[in-house]
C-alpha positions as CSV (number, residue, x, y, z in Angstrom):
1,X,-1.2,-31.4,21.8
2,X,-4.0,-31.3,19.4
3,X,-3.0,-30.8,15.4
4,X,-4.7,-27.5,15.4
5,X,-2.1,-26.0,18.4
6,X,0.6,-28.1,16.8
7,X,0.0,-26.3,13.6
8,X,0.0,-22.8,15.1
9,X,2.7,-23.9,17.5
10,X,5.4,-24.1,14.5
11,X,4.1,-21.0,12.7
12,X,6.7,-18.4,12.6
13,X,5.3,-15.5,10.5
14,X,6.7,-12.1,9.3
15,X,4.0,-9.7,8.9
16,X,4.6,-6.9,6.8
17,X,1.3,-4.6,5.9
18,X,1.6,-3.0,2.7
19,X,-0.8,-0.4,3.3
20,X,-1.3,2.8,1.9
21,X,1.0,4.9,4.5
22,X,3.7,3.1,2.4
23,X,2.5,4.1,-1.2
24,X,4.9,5.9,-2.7
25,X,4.0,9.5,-3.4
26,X,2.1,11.2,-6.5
27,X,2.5,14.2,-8.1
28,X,-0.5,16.3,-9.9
29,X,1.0,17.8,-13.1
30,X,-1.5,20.2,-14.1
31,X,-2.0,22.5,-16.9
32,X,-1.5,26.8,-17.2
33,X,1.1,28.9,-15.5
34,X,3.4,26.0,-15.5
35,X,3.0,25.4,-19.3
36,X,5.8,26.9,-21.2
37,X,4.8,30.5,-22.8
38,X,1.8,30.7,-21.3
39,X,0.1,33.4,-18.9
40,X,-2.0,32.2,-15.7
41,X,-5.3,33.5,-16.2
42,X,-8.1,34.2,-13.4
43,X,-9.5,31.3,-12.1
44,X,-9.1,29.0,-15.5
45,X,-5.4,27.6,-14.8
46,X,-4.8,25.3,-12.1
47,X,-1.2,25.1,-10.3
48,X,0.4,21.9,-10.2
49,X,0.5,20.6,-6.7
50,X,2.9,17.9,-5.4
51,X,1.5,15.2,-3.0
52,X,3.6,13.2,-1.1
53,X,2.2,10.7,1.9
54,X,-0.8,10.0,0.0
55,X,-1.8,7.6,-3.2
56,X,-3.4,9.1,-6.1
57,X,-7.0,7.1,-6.4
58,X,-8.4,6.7,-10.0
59,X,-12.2,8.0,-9.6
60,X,-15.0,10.5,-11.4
61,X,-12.7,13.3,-9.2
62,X,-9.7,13.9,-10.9
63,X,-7.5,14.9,-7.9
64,X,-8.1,12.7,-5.7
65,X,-6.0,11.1,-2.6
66,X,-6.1,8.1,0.2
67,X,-3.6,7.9,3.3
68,X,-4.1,6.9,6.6
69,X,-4.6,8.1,10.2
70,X,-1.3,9.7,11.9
71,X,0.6,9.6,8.6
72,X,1.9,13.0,7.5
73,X,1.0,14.4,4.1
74,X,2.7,17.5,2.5
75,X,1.2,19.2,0.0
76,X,3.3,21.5,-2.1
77,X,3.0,23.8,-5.1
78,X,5.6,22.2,-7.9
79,X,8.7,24.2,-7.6
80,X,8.7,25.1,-11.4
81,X,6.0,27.1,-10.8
82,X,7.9,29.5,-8.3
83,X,10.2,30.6,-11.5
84,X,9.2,33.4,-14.0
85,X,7.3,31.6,-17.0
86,X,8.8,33.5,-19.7
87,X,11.2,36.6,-19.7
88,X,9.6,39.3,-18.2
89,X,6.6,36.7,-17.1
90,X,4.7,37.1,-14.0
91,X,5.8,35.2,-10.6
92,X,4.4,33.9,-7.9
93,X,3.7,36.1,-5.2
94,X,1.7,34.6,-2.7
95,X,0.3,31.0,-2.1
96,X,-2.8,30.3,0.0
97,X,-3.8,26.7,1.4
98,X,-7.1,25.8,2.9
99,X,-8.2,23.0,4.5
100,X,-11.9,21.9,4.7
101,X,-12.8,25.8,3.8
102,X,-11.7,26.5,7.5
103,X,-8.4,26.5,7.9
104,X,-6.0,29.3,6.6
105,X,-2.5,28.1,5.7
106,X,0.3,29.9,3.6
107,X,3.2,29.3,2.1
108,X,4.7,27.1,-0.8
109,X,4.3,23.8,1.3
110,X,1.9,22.9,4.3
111,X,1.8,19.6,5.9
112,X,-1.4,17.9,7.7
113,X,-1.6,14.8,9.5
114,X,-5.0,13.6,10.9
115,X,-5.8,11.5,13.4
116,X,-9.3,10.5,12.5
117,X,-10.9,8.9,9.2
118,X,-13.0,11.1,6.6
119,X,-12.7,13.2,3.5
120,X,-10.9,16.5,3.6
121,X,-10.7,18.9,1.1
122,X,-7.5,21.1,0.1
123,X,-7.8,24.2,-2.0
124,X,-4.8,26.4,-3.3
125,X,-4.6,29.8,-4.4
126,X,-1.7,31.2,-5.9
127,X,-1.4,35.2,-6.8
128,X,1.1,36.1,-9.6
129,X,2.9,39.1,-9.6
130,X,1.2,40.7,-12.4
131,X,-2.1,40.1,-10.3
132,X,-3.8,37.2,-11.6
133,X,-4.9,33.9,-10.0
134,X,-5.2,30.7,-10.2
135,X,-7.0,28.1,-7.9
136,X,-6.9,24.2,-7.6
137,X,-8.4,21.6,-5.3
138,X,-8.4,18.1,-4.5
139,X,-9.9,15.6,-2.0
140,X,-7.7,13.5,0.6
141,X,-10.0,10.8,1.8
142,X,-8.3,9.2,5.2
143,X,-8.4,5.8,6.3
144,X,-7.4,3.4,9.5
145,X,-4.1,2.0,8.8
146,X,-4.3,-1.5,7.6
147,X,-4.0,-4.5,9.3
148,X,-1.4,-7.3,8.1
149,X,-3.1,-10.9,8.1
150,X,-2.1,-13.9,9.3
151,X,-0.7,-16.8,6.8
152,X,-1.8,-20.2,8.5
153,X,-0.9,-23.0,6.4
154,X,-2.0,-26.7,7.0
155,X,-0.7,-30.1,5.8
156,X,-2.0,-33.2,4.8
157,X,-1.8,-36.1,5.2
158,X,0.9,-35.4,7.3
159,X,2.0,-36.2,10.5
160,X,2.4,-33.1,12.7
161,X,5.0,-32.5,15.5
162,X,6.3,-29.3,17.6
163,X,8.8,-27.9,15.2
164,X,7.0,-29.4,12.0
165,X,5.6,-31.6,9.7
166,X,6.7,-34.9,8.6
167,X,5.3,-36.0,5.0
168,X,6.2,-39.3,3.2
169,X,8.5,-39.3,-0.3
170,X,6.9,-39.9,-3.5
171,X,3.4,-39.4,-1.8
172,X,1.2,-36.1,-2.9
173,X,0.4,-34.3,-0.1
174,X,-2.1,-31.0,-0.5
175,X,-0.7,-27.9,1.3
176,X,-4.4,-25.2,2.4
177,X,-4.3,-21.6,3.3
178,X,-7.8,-21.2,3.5
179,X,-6.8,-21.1,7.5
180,X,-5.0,-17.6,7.1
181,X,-6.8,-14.8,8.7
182,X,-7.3,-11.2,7.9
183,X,-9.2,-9.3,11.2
184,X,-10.1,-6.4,9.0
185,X,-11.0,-7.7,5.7
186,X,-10.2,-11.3,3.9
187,X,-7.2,-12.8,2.7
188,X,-7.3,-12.8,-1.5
189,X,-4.2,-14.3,-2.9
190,X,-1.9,-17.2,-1.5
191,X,1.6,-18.3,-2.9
192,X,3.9,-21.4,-2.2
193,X,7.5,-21.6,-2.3
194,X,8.5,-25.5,-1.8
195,X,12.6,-25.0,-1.7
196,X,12.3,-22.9,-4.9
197,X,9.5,-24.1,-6.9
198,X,7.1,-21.5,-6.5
199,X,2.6,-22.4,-6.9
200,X,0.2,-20.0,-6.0
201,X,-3.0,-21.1,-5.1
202,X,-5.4,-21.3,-1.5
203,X,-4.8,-24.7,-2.1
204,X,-1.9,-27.0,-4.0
205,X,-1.0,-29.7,-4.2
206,X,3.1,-31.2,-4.0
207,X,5.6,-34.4,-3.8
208,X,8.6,-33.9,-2.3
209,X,10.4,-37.3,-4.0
210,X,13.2,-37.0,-2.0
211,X,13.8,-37.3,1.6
212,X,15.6,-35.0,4.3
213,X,14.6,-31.9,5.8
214,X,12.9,-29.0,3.8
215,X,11.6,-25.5,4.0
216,X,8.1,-24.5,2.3
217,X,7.5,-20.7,2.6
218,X,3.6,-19.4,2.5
219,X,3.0,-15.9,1.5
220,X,-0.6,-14.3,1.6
221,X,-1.9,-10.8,0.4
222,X,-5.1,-9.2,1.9
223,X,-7.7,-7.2,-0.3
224,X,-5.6,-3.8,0.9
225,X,-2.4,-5.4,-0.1
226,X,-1.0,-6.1,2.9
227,X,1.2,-9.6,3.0
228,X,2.5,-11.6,5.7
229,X,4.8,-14.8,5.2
230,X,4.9,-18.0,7.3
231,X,7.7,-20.5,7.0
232,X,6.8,-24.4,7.9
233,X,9.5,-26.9,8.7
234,X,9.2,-30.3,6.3
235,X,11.0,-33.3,6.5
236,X,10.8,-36.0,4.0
237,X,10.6,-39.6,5.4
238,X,10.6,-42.8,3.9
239,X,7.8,-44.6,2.6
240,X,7.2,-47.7,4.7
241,X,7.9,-50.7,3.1
């Protein structure tokens, strides 16, 4: 068996992609009929819309949003707004989604989930009962899910075998992850865990001083954020005299 199998052979890795179906949800807080004593006004206040399913991303367009493909996103107008503003202050009557300027959705909440990649536009109208308006919109930019990559640590000098390594005591022995993979971008950031004592780094360097078996835990992190974790079986033999 050749070092290279050997090496994948003993991998056993927990992938787990972080990607942006699992952000947690945003929320737009804007500004006008939601603002204490105030009056929505034609087309100048925009409603605060809640977001959730979808990550707020910081760019020249203010409201702004990334998920992915076959994740649901709800969009909903902020339930404060639904309640009179002041005694004897307008309510909302009506509410009036639309999606890409085609389609016509009403109600306080809508949901979309979409099943290709692009940039979608949401617009919201909401009437008040004393008959004014107010609009808002905001961009949802969709993405293909992200994939987790693949931690691949390698030892030496070492002396590989089908359920580990061996390494000698006292001896520094450099631990590399430049062998992890990523099939849809590149892994970014690596981190060792040698029986507790944590290093990050592509590549470190270690000395176990003591012998007996041992557990040293690679984690690695994509450019989306996505992490996957490979555990590599060590034992600690004695120098040959």
């Amino acid at each position: 068996m050749s070092p290279s199998h050997s090496r994948r052979h003993v991998l056993r890795t927990a992938a787990s992609a972080l990607t942006t179906g699992g952000l947690a949800s945003a929320a737009l807080t804007g500004t006008g009929a939601a603002d204490e004593g105030a009056s929505p006004r034609n087309d100048t206040d925009e409603p605060p819309i809640a977001v959730h399913g979808a990550e707020a991303v910081p760019s020249g367009w203010d409201d702004r949003y990334r998920t992915i493909v076959g994740r649901e996103v709800r969009f909903a107008l902020a339930r404060m707004t639904t309640m009179v503003v002041r005694p004897g202050g307008p309510r909302v009557d009506k509410c009036t989604w639309s999606i890409d300027g085609t389609v016509s959705l009403s109600g306080p909440a809508v949901t979309r989930t979409w099943t290709t990649t692009g940039t979608h536009e949401i617009g919201l109208t909401v009437a008040y009962s004393d008959g004014s308006v107010a609009r808002r919109s905001l961009r949802v930019d969709v993405a293909e899910p992200n994939e987790a990559p693949l931690a691949v640590p390698d030892v030496y000098p070492a002396r590989w075998f089908d359920d580990g390594v061996a390494v000698t005591a006292g001896e520094i022995v450099t631990y590399d992850a430049t062998g992890s993979e990523d099939d849809d971008g590149q892994v970014v950031t690596a981190t060792w865990d040698f029986d507790g004592y944590v290093v990050d780094g592509m590549v470190v360097e270690h000395e176990f001083r003591r012998t007996g078996p041992k557990t040293v835990t690679l984690s690695v992190t994509d450019d989306d954020g996505a992490t996957a974790e490979t555990e590599l079986f060590v034992y600690v033999e004695r120098p040959d005299r």
